[in-house]
FIVOPA-881199 format. One line per field, with one value per residue (C-alpha): residue number from 0; residue in one letter; x, y, z. Coordinates in nm, 4 decimals. Layout:
BEGIN
dotor <- [NUM_...] $
vexse <- [a_...] $
px <- [X_...] $
py <- [Y_...] $
pz <- [Z_...] $
This chain:
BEGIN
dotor <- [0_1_2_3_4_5_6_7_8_9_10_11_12_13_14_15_16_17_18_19_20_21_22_23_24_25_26_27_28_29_30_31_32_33_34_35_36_37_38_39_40_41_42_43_44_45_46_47_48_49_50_51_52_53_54_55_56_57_58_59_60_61_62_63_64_65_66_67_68_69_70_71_72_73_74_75_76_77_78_79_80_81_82_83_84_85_86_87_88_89_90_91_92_93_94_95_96_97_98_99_100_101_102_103_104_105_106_107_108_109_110_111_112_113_114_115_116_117_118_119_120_121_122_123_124_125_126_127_128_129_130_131_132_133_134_135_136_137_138_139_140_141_142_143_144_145_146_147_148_149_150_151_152_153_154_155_156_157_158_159_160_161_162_163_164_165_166_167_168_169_170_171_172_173_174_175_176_177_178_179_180_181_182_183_184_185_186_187_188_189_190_191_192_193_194_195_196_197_198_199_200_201_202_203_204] $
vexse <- [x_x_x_x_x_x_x_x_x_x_x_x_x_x_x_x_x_x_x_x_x_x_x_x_x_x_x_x_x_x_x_x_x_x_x_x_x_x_x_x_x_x_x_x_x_x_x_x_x_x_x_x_x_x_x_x_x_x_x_x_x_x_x_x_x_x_x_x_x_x_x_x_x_x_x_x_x_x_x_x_x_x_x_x_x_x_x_x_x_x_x_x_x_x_x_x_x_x_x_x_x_x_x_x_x_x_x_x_x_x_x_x_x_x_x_x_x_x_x_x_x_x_x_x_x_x_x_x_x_x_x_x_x_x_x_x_x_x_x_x_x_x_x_x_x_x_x_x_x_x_x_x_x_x_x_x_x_x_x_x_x_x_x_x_x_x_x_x_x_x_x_x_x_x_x_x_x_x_x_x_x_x_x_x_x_x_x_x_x_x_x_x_x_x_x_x_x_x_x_x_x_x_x_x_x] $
px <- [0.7406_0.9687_0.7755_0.4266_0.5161_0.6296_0.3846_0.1173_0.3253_0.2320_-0.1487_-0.1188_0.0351_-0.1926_-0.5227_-0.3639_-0.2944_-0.6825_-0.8109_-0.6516_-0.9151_-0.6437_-0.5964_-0.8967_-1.1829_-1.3110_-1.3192_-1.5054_-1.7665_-1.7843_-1.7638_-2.0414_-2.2714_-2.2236_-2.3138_-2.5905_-2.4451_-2.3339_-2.2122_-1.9813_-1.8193_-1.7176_-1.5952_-1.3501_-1.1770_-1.0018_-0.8127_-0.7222_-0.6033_-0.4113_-0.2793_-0.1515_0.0329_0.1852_0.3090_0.4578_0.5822_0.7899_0.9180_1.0360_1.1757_1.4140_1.4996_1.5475_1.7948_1.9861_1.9802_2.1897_2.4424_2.4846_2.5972_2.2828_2.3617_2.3645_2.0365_1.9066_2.0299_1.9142_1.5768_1.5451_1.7197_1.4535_1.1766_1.2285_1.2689_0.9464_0.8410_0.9439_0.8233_0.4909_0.4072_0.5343_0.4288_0.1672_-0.1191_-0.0216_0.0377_-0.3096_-0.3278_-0.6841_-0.8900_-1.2544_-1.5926_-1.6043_-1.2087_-1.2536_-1.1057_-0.7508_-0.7867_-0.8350_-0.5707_-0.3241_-0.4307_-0.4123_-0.0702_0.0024_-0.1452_0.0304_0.3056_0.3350_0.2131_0.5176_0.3007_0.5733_0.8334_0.6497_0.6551_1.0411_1.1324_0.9068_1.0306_1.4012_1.4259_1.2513_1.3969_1.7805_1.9660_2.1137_1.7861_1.5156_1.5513_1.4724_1.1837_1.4312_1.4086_1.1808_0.9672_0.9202_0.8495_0.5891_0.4558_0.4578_0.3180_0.0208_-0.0510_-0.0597_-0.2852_-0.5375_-0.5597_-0.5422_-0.8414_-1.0791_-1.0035_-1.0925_-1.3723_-1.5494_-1.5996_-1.6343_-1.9700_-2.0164_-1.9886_-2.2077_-2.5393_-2.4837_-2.3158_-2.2465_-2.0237_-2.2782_-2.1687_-1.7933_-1.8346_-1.9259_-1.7244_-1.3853_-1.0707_-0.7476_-0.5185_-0.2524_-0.0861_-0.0954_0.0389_0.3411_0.3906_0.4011_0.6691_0.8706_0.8437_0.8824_1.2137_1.3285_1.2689_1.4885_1.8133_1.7681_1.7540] $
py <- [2.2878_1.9749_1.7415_1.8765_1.7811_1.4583_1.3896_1.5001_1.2549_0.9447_1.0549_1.0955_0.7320_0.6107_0.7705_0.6306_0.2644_0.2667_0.3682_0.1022_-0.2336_-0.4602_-0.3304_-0.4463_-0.2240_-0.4438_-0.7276_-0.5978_-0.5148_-0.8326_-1.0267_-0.7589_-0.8883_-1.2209_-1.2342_-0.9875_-0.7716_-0.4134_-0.4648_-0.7122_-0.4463_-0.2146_-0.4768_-0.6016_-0.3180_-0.3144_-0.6308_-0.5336_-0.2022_-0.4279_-0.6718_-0.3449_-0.1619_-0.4888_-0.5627_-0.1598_-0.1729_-0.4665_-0.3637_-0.0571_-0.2010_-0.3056_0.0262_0.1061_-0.1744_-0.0813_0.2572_0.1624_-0.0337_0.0738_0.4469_0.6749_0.6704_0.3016_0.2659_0.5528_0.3723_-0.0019_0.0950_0.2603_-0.0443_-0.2549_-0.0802_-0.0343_-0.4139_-0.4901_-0.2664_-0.4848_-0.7956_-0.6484_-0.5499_-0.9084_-1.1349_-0.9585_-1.0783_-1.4369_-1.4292_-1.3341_-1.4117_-1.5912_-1.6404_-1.7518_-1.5871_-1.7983_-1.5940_-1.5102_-1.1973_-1.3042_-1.4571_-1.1680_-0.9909_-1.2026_-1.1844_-0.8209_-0.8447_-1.0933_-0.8491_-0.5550_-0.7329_-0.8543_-0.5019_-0.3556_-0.1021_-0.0753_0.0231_0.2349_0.4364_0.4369_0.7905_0.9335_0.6715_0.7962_1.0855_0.8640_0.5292_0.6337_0.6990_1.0409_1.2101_1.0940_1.4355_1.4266_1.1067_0.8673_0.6169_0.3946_0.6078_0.8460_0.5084_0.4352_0.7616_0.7578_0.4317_0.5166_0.7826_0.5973_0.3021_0.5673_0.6822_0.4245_0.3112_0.5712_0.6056_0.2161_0.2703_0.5720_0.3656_0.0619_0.2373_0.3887_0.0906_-0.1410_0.1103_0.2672_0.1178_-0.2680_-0.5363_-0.5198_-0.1575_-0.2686_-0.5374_-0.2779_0.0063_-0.1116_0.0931_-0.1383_0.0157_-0.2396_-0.0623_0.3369_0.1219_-0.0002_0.3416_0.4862_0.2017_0.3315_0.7059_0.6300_0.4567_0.7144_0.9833_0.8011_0.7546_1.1507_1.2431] $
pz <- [0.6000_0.4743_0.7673_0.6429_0.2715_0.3945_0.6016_0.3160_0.0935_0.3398_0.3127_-0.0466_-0.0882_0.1088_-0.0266_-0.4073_-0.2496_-0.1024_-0.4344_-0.6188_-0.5817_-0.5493_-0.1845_-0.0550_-0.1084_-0.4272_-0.1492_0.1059_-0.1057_-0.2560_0.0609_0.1553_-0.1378_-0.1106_0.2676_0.2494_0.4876_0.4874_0.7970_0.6979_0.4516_0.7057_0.9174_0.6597_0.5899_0.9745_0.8774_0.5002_0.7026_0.9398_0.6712_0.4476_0.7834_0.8393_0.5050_0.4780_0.7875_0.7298_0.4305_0.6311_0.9056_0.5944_0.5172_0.9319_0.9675_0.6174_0.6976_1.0317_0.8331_0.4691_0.3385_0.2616_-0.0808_-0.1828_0.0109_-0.1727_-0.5448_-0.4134_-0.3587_-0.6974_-0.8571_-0.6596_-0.7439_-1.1085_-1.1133_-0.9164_-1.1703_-1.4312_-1.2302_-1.2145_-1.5744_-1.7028_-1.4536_-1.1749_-1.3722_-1.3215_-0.9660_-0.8277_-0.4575_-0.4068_-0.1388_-0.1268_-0.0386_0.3555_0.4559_0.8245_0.9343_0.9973_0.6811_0.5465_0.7202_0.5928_0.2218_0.2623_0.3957_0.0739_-0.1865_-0.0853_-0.0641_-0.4002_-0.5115_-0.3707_-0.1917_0.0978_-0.1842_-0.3316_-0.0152_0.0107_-0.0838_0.1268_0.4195_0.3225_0.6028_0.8546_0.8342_0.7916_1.1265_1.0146_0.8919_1.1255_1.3248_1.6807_1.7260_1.6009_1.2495_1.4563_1.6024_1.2624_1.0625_1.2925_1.2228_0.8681_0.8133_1.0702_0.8663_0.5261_0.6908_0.8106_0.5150_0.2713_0.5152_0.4980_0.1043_0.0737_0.3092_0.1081_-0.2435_-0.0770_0.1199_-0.2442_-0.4597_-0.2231_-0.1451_-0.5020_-0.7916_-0.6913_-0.8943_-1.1673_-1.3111_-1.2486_-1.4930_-1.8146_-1.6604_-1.4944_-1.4579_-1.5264_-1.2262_-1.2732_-1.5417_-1.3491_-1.0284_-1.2592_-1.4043_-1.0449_-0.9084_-1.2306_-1.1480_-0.7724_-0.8585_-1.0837_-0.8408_-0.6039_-0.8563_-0.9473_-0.6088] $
């Protein structure tokens, strides 16, 4: 029953992080409308799902290799510590270190601004105390750290993908940048407030 919660906690993560426009979807559909091409929408989202697996997974092949070499515990306290100071990070200075790229990004382009923006989001830390009993040696169970990482991030791109992918298909046959512009939900400030709760999760643990 554990796994299935924490398994349900990767699709969860994921489904928030594909919700949020600064992951990609917002993109897409713009790159969509300015090429004239709904095709071009649903092709973007494999490389913004490629950049954001890449950018989680590195940040948990962190956790893999600290989990080999430092006690549970202060892994455990160092990610909080580091998350409620990306926290901080984000809320004073996120809004002045947009990552921009122009309307003509190719698709490795794209990849690689993905990989930039959910980097800077801290979307990989964000996923830390659900990556806790997969990335440390003791906990992984039988599949190994590596292995159950694998897992669990495969799970969070699939579904942070076909989150991103449903309102981007929405917003570009339906609602389209115009309604965005009178009706836009600030996420920045609910993604802060989650690296805050994620990080004080992880020092009550």
């Amino acid at each position: 029953m554990n796994d299935v919660w924490q398994w349900l906690t990767f699709a969860g993560l994921g489904a928030f992080h594909g919700l949020n426009p600064a992951m990609g979807w917002l993109f897409a559909v713009a790159l969509g409308l300015h090429r004239q091409s709904r095709a071009i929408v649903a092709a973007s989202l494999l490389p913004i799902a490629i950049g954001h697996a890449a950018s989680v997974a590195s940040v948990a092949s962190l956790l893999v290799i600290a989990g080999y070499l430092v006690p549970s515990d202060v892994v455990r306290v160092g990610s909080a510590l580091l998350l409620l100071g990306w926290a901080g990070y984000h809320w004073r200075f996120g809004h002045r270190h947009r990552v921009r790229f122009g309307m003509q990004v190719g698709l490795w382009g794209l990849a690689a601004w993905s990989f930039l923006m959910a980097t800077v989001h801290g979307a990989g830390l964000m996923l830390w105390p659900a990556l806790m009993h997969t990335c440390l040696a003791g906990e992984a169970g039988q599949a190994g750290p590596v292995a159950a990482t694998l897992a669990g991030v495969g799970i969070h791109t699939l579904a942070m993908a076909a989150t991103a992918a449903i309102i981007a298909v929405l917003i570009y046959e339906w609602v389209a940048l115009g309604l965005l512009r009178r009706a836009w939900l600030n996420l920045d400030l609910l993604w802060t407030f989650a690296l805050v709760a994620t990080g004080t999760m992880l020092l009550l643990a």
